[in-house]
The first five atom37 places (N, CA, C, CB, O) and aatype in JSON, in Angstrom:
{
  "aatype": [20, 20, 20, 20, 20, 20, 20, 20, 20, 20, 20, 20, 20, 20, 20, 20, 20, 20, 20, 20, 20, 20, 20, 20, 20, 20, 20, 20, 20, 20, 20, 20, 20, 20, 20, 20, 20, 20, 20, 20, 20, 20, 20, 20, 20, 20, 20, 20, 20, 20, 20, 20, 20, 20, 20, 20, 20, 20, 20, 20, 20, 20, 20, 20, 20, 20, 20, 20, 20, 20, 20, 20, 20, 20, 20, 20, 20, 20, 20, 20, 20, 20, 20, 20, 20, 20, 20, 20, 20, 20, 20, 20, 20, 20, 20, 20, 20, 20, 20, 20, 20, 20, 20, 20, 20, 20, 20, 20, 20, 20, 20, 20, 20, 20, 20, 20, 20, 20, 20, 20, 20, 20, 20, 20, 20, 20, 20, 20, 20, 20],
  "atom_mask": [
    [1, 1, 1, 1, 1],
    [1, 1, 1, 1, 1],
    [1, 1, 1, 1, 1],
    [1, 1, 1, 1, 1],
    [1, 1, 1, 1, 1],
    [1, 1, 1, 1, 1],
    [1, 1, 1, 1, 1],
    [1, 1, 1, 1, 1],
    [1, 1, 1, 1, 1],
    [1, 1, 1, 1, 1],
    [1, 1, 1, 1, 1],
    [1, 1, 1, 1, 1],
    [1, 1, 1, 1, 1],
    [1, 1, 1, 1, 1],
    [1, 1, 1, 1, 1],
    [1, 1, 1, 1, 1],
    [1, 1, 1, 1, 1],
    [1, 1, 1, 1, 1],
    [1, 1, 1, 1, 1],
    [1, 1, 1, 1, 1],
    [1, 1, 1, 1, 1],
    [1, 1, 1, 1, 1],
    [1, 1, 1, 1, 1],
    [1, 1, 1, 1, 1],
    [1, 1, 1, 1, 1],
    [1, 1, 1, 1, 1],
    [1, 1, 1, 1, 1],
    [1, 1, 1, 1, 1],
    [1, 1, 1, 1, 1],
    [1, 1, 1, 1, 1],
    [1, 1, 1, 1, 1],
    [1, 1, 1, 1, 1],
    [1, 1, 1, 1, 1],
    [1, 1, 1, 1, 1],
    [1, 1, 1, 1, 1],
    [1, 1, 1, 1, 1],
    [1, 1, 1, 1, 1],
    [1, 1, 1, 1, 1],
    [1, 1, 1, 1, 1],
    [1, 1, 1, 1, 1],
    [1, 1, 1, 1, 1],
    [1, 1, 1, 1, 1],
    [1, 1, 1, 1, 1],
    [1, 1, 1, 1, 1],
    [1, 1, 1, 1, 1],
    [1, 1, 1, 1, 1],
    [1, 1, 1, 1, 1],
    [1, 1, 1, 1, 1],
    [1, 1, 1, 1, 1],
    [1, 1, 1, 1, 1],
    [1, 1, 1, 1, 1],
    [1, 1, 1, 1, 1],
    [1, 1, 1, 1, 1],
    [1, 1, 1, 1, 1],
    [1, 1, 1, 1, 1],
    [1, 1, 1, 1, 1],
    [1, 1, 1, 1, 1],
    [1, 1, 1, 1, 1],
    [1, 1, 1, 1, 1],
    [1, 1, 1, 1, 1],
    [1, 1, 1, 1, 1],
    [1, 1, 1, 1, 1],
    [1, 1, 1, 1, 1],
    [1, 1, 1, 1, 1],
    [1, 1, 1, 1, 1],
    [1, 1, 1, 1, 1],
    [1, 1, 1, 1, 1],
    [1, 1, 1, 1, 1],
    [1, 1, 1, 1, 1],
    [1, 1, 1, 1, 1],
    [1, 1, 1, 1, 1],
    [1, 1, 1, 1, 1],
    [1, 1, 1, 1, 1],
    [1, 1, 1, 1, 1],
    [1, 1, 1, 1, 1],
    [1, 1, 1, 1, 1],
    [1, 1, 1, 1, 1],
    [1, 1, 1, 1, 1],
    [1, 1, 1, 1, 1],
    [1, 1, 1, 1, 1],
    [1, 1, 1, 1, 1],
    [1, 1, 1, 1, 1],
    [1, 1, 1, 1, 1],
    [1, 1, 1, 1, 1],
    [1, 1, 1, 1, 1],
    [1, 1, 1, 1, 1],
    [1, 1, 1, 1, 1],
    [1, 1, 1, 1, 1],
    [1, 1, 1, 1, 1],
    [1, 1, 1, 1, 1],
    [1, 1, 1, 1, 1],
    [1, 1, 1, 1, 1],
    [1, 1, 1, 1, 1],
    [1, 1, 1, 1, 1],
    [1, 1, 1, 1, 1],
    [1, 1, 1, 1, 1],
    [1, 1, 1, 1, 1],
    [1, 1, 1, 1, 1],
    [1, 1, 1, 1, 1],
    [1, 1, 1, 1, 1],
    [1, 1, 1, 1, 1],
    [1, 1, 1, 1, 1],
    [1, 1, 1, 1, 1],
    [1, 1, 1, 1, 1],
    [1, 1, 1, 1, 1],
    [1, 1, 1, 1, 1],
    [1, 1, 1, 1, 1],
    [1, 1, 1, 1, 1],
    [1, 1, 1, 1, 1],
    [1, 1, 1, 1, 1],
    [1, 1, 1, 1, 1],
    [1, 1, 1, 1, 1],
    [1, 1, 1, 1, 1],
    [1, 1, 1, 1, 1],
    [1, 1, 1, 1, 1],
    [1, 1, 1, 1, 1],
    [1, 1, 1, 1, 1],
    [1, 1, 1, 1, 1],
    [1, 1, 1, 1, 1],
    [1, 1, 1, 1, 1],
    [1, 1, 1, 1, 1],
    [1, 1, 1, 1, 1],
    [1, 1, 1, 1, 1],
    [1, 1, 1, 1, 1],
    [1, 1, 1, 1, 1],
    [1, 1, 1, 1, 1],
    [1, 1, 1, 1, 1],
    [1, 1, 1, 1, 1],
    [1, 1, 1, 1, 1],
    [1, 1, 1, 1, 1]
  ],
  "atom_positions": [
    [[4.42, 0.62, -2.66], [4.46, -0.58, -1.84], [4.96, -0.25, -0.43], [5.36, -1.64, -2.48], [4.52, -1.02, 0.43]],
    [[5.81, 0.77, 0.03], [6.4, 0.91, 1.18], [5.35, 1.77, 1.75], [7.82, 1.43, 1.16], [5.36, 1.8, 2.98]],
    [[4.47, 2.44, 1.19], [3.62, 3.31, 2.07], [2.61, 1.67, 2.74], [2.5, 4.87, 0.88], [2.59, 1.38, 3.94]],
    [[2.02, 0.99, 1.84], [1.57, 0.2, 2.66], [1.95, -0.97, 3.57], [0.96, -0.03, 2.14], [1.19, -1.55, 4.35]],
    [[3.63, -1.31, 3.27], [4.44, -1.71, 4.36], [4.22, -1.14, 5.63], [5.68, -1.5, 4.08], [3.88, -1.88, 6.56]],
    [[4.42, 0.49, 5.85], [4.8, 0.85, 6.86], [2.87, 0.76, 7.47], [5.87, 2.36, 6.71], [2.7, 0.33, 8.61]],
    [[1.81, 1.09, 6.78], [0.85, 1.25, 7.07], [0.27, -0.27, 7.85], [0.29, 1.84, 5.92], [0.1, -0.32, 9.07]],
    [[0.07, -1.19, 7.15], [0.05, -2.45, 7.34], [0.59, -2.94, 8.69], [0.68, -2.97, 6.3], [0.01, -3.07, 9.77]],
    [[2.19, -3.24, 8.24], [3.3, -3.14, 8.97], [2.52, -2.69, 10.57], [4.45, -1.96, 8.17], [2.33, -3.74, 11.18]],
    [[2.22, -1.92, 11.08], [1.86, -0.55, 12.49], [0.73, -1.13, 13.02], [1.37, 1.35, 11.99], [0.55, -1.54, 14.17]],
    [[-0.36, -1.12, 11.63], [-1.79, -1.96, 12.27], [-1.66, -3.24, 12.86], [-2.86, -2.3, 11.18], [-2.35, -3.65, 13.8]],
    [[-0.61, -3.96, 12.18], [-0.6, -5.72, 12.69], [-0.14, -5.56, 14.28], [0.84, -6.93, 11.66], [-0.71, -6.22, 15.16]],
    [[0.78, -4.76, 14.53], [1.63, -5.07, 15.31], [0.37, -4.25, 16.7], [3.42, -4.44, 14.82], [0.25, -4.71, 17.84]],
    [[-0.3, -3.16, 16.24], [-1.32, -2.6, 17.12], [-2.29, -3.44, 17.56], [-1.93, -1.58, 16.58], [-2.84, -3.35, 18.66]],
    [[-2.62, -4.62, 16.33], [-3.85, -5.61, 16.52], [-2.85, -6.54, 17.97], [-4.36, -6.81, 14.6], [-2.99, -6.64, 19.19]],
    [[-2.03, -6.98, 17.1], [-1.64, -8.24, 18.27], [-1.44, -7.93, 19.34], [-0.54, -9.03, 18.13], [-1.54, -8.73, 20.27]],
    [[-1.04, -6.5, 19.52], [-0.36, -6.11, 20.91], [-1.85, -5.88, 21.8], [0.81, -4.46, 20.78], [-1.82, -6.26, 22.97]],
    [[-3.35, -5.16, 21.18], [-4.45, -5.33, 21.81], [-5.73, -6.52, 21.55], [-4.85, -4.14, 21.68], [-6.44, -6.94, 22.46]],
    [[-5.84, -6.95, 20.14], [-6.84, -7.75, 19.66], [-8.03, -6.82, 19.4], [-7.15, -8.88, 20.63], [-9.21, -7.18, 19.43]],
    [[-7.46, -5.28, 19.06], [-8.99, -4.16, 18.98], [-8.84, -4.43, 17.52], [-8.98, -2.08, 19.59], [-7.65, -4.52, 17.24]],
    [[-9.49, -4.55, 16.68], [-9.3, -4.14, 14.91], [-9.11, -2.78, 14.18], [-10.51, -4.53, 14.19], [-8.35, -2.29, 13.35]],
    [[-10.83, -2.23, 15.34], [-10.97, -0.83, 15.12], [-9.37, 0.03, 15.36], [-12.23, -0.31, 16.23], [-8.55, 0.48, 14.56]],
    [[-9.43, -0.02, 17.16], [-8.21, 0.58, 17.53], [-7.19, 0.24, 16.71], [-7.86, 0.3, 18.79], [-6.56, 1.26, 16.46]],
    [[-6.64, -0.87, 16.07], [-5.56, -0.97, 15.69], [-4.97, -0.09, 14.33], [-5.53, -2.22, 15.62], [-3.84, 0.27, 13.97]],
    [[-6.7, 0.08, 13.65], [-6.53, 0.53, 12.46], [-6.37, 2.31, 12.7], [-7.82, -0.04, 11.52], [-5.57, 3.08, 12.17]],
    [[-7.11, 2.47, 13.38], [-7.04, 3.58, 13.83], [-5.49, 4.69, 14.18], [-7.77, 3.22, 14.85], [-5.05, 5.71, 13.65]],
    [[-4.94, 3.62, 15.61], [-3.73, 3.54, 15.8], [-2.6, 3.65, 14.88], [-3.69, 2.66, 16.28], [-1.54, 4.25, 15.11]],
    [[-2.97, 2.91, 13.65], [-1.86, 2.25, 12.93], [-1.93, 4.04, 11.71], [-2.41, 0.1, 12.07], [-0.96, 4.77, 11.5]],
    [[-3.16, 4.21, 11.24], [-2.9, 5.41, 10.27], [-2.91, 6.97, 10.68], [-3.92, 5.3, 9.26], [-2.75, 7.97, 9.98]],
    [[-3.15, 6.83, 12.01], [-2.48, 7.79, 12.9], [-0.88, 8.05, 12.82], [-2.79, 7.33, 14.25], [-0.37, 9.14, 12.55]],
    [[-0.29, 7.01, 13.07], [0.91, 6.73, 13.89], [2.14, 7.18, 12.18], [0.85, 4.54, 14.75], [3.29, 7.61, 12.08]],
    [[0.97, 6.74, 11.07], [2.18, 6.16, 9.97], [1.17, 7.35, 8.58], [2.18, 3.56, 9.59], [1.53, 7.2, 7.41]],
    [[0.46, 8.0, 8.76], [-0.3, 8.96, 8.35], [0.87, 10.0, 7.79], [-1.3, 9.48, 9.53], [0.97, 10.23, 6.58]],
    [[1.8, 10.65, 8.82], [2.69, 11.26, 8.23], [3.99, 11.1, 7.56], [2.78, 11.79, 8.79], [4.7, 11.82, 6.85]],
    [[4.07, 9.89, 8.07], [5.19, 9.55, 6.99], [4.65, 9.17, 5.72], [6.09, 8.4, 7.42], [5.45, 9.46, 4.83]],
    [[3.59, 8.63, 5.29], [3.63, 8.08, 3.77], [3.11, 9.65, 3.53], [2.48, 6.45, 3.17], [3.6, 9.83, 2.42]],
    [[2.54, 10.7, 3.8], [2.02, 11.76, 2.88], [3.55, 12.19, 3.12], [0.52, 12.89, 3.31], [3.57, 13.17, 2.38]],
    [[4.58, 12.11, 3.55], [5.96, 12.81, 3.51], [6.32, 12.29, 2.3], [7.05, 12.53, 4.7], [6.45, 13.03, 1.33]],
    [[6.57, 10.63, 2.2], [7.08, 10.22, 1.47], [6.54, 10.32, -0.02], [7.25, 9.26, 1.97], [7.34, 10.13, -0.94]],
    [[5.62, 10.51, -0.2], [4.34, 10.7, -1.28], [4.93, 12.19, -1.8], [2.42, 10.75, -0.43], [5.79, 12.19, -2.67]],
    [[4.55, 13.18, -1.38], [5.15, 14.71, -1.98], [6.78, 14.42, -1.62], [4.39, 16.43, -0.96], [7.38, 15.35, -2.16]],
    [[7.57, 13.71, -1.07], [8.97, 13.71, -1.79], [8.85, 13.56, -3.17], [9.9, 12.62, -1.32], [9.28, 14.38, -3.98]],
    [[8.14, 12.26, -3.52], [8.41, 11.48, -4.68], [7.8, 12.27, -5.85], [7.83, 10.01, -4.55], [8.31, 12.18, -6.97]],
    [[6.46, 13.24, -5.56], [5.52, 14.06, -6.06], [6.36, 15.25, -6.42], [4.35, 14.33, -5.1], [6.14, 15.81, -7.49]],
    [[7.15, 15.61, -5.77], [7.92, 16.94, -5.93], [9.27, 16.3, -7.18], [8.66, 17.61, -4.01], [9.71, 16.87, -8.18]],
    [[9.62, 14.96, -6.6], [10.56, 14.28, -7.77], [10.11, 14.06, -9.41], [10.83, 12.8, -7.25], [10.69, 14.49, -10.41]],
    [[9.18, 13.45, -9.34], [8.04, 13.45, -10.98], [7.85, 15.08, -11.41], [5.94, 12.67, -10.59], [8.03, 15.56, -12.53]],
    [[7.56, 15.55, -10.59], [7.22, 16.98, -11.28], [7.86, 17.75, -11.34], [6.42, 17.65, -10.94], [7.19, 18.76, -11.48]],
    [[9.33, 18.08, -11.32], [10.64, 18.32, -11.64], [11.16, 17.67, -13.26], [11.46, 17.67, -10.38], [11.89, 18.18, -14.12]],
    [[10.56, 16.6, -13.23], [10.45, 15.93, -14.63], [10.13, 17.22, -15.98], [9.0, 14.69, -14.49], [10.74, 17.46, -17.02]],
    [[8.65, 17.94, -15.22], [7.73, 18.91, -16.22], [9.37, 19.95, -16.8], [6.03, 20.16, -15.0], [9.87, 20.37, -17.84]],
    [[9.55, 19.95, -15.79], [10.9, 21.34, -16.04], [11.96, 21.41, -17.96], [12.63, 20.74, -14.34], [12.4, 22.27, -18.71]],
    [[11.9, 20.25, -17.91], [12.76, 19.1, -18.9], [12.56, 19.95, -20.26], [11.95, 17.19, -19.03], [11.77, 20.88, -20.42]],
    [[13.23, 19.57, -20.96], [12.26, 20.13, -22.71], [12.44, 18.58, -23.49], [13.44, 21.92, -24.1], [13.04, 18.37, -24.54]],
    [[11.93, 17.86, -22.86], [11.34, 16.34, -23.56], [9.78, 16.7, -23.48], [11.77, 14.62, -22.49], [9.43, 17.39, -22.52]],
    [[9.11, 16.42, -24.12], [7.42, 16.28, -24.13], [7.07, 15.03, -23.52], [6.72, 16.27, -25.66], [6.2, 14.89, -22.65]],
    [[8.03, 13.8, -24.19], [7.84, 12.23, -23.72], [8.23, 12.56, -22.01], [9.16, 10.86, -24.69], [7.24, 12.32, -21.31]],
    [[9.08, 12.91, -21.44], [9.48, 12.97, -20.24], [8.8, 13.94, -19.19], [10.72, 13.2, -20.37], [8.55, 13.83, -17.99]],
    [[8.61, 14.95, -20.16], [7.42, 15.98, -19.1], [6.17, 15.46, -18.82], [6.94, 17.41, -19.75], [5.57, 15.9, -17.83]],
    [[5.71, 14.67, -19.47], [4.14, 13.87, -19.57], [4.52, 12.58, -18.95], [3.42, 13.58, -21.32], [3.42, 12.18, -18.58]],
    [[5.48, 11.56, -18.56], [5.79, 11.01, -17.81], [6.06, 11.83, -16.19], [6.7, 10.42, -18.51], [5.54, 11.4, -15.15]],
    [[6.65, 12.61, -16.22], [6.9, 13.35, -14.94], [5.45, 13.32, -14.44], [7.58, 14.94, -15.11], [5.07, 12.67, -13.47]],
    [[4.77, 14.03, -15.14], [3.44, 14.42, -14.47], [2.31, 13.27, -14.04], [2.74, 15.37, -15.47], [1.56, 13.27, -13.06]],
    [[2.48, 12.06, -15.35], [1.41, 11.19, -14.88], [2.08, 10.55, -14.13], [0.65, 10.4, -15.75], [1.29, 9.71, -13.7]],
    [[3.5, 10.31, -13.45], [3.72, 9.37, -12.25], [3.35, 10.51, -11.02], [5.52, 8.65, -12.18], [2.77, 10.29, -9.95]],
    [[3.86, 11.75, -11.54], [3.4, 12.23, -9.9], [1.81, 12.28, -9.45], [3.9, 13.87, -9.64], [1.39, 11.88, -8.37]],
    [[1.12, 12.78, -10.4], [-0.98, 12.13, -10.58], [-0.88, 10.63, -9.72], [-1.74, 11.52, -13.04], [-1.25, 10.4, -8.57]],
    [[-0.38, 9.9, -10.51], [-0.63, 8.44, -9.83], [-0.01, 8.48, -8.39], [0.13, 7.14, -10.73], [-0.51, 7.64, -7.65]],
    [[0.69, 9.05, -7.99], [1.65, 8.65, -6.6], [0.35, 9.64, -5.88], [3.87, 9.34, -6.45], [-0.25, 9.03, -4.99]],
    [[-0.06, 10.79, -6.09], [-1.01, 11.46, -5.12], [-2.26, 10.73, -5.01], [-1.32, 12.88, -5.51], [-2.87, 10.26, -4.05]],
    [[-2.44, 10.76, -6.02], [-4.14, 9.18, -5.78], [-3.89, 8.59, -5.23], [-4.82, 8.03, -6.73], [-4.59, 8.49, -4.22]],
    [[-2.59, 7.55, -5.39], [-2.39, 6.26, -4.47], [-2.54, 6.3, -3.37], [-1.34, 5.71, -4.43], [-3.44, 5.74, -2.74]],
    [[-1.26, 7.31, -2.77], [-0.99, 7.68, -1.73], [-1.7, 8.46, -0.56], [-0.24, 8.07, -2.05], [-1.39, 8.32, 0.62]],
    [[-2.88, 9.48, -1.09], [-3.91, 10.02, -0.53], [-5.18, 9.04, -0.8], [-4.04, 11.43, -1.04], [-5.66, 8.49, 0.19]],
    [[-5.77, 8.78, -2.1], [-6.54, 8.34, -2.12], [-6.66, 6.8, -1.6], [-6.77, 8.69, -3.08], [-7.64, 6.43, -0.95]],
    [[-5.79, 6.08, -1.86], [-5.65, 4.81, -2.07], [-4.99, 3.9, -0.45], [-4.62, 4.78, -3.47], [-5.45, 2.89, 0.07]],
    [[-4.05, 4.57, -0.11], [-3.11, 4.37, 1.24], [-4.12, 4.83, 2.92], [-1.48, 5.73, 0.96], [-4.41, 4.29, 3.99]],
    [[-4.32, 6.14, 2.21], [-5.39, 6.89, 3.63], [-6.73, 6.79, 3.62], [-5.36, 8.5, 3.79], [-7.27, 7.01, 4.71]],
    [[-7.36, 6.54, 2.8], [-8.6, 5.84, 2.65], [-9.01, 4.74, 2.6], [-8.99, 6.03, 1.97], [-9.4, 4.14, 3.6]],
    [[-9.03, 4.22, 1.32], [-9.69, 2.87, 1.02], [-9.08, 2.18, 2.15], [-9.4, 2.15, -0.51], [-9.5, 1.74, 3.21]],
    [[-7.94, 2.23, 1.58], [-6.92, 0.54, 2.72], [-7.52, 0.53, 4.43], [-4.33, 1.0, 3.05], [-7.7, -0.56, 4.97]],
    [[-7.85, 2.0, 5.28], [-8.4, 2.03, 6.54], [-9.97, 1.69, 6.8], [-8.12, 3.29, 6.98], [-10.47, 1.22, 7.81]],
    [[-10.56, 2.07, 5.6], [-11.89, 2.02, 5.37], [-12.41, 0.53, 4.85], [-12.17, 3.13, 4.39], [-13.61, 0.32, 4.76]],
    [[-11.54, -0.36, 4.56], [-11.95, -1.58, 4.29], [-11.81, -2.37, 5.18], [-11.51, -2.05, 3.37], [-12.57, -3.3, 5.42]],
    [[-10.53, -1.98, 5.94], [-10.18, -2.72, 7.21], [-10.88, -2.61, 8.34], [-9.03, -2.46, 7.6], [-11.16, -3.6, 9.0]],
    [[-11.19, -1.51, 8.64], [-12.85, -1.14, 9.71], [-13.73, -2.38, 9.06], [-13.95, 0.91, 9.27], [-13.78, -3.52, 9.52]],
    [[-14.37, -1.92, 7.98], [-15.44, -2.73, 7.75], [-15.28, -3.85, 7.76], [-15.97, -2.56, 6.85], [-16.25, -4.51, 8.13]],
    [[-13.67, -4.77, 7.27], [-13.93, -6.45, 7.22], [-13.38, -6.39, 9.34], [-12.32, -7.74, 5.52], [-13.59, -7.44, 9.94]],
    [[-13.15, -5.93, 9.65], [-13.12, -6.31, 10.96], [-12.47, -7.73, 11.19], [-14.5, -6.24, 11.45], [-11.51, -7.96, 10.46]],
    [[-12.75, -8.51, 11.89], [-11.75, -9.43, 12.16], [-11.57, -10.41, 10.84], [-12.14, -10.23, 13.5], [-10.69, -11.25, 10.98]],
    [[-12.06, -10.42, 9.96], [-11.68, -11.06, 9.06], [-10.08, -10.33, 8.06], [-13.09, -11.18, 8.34], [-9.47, -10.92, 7.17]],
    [[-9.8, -9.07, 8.58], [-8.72, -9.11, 8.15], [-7.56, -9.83, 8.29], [-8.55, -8.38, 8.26], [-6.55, -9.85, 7.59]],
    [[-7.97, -10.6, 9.62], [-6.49, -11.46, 10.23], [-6.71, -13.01, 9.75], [-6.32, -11.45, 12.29], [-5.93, -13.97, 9.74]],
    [[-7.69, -12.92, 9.46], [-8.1, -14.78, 8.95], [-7.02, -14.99, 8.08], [-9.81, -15.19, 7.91], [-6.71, -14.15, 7.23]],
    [[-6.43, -16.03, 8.22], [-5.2, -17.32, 7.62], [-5.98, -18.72, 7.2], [-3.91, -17.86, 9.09], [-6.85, -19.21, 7.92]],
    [[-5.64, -19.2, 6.17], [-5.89, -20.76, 6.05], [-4.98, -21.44, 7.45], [-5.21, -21.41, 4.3], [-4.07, -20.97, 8.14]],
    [[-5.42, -22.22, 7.45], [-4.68, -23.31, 8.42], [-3.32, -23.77, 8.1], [-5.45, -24.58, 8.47], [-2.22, -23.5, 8.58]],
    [[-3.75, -24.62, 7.07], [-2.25, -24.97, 5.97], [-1.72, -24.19, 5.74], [-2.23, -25.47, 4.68], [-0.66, -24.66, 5.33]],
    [[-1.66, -22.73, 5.66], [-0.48, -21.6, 5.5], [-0.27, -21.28, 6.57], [-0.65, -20.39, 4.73], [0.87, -21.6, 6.92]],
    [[-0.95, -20.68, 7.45], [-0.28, -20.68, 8.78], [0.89, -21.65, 9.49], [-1.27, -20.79, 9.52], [2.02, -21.44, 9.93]],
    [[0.24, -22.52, 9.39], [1.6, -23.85, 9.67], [2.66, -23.74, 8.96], [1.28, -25.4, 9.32], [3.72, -23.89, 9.56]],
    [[2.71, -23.41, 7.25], [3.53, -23.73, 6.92], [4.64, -21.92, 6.3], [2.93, -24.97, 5.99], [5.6, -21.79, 5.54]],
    [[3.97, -21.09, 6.98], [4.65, -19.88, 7.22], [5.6, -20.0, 8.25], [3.76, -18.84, 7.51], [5.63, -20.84, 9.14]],
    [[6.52, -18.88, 7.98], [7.21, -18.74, 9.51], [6.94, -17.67, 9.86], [8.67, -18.85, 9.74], [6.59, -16.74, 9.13]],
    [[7.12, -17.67, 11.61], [7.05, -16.79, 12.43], [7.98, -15.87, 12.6], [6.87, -17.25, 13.31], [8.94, -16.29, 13.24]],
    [[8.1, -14.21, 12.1], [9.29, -13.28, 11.78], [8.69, -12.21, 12.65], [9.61, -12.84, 10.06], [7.66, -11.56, 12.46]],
    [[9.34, -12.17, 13.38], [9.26, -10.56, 14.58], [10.66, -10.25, 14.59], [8.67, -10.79, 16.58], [11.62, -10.96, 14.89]],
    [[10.6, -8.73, 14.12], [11.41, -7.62, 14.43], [11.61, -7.91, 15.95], [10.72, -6.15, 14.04], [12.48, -8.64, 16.42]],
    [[10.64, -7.19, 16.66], [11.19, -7.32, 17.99], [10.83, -8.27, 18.6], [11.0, -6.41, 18.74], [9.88, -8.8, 18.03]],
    [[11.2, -8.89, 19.73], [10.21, -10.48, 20.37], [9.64, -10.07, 21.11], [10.79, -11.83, 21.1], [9.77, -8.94, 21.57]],
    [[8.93, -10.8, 21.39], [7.24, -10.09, 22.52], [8.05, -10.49, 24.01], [4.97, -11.48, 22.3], [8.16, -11.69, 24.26]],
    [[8.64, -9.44, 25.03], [8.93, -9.62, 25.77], [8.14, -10.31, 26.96], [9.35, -8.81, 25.75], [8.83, -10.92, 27.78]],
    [[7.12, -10.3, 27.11], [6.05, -10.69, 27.71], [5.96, -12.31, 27.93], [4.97, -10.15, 26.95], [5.71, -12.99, 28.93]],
    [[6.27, -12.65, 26.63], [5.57, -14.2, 26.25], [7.22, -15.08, 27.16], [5.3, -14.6, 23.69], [8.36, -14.63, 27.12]],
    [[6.89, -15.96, 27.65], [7.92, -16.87, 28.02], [8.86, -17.23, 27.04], [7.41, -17.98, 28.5], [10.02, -17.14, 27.44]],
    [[8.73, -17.59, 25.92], [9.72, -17.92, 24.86], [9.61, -17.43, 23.84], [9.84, -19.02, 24.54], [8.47, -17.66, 23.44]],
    [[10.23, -16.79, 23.06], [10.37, -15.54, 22.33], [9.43, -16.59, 20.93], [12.41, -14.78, 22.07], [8.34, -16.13, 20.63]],
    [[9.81, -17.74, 20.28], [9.18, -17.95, 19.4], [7.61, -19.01, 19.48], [10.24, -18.33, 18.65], [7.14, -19.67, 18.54]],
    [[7.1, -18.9, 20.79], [5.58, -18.91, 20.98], [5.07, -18.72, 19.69], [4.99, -17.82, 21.97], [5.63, -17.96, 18.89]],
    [[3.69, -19.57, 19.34], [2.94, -19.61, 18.44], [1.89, -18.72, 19.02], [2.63, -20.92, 18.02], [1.37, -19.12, 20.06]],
    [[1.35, -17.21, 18.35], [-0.29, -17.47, 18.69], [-0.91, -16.66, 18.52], [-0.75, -17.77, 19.84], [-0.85, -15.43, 18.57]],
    [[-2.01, -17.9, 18.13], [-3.67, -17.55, 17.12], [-3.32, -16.47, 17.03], [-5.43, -17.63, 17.7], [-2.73, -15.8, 17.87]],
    [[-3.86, -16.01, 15.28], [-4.52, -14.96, 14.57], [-5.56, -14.6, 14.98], [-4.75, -15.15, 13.45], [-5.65, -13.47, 15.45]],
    [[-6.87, -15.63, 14.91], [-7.83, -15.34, 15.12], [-8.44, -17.0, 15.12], [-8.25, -14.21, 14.2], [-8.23, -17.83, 14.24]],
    [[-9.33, -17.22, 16.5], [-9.52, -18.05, 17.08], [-10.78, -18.62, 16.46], [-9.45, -17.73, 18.28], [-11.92, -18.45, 16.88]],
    [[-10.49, -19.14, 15.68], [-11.78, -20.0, 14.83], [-13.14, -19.39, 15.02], [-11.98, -21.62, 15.39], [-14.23, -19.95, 15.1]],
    [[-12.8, -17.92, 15.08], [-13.91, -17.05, 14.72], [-15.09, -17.22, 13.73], [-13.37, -16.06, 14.35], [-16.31, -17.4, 13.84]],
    [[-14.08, -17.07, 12.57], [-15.01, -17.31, 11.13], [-15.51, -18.76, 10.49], [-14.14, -16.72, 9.94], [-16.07, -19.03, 9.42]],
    [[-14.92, -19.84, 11.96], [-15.26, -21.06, 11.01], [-16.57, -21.46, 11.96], [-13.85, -22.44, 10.81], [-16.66, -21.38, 13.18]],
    [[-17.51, -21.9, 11.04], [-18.81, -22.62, 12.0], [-19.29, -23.62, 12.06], [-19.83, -22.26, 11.95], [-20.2, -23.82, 12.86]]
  ]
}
């Protein structure tokens, strides 16, 4: 879950700061690319330290969490998740209406730019509705 926090997390903040999708996605698994494959073989090197053990139940746990954390994390984090987001293009930012309103607005940092730090604005400008 934290690899795609931080991944996620990088792209949003790349989209709003330009409104590119491409660039943002781009930007975003550039920027955060090396930390989740860091964090991925930490955790990979942790499971498979498991094998070392003389449990059978625990060595075969060691191994299939570290299998699953390298798929996820290579396959699943650096691929798919960038490769879907290219393709849905601005529909990644689409919100219902009624949730938007009834979300709140949470920035880490405030957009120095904007006149009042908690400004509303658009996701995406009634793009997808026709």
């Amino acid at each position: 879950m934290d690899y795609e926090v931080f991944l996620l997390g990088r792209v949003r903040e790349e989209y709003l700061r330009t409104g590119d999708n491409d660039a943002a996605v781009i930007e975003g698994l550039g920027s955060t690319a090396r930390v989740i494959t860091s964090a991925a073989l930490i955790m990979i090197c942790v499971f498979t330290a498991f094998a070392l053990g003389s449990n059978v139940v625990v060595k075969m746990l060691g191994i299939g969490m570290a299998t699953a954390i390298l798929v996820d994390a290579t396959l699943v984090r650096v691929v798919v998740v960038p490769a879907s987001m290219r393709l849905l293009g601005i529909r990644n930012w689409w919100l219902p209406g009624w949730l938007d309103r009834i979300l709140p607005r949470v920035d880490v940092e405030p957009d120095v730019t904007s006149p009042e730090p908690t400004a509303r604005r658009p996701i995406v400008d009634r793009v997808l509705v026709d």
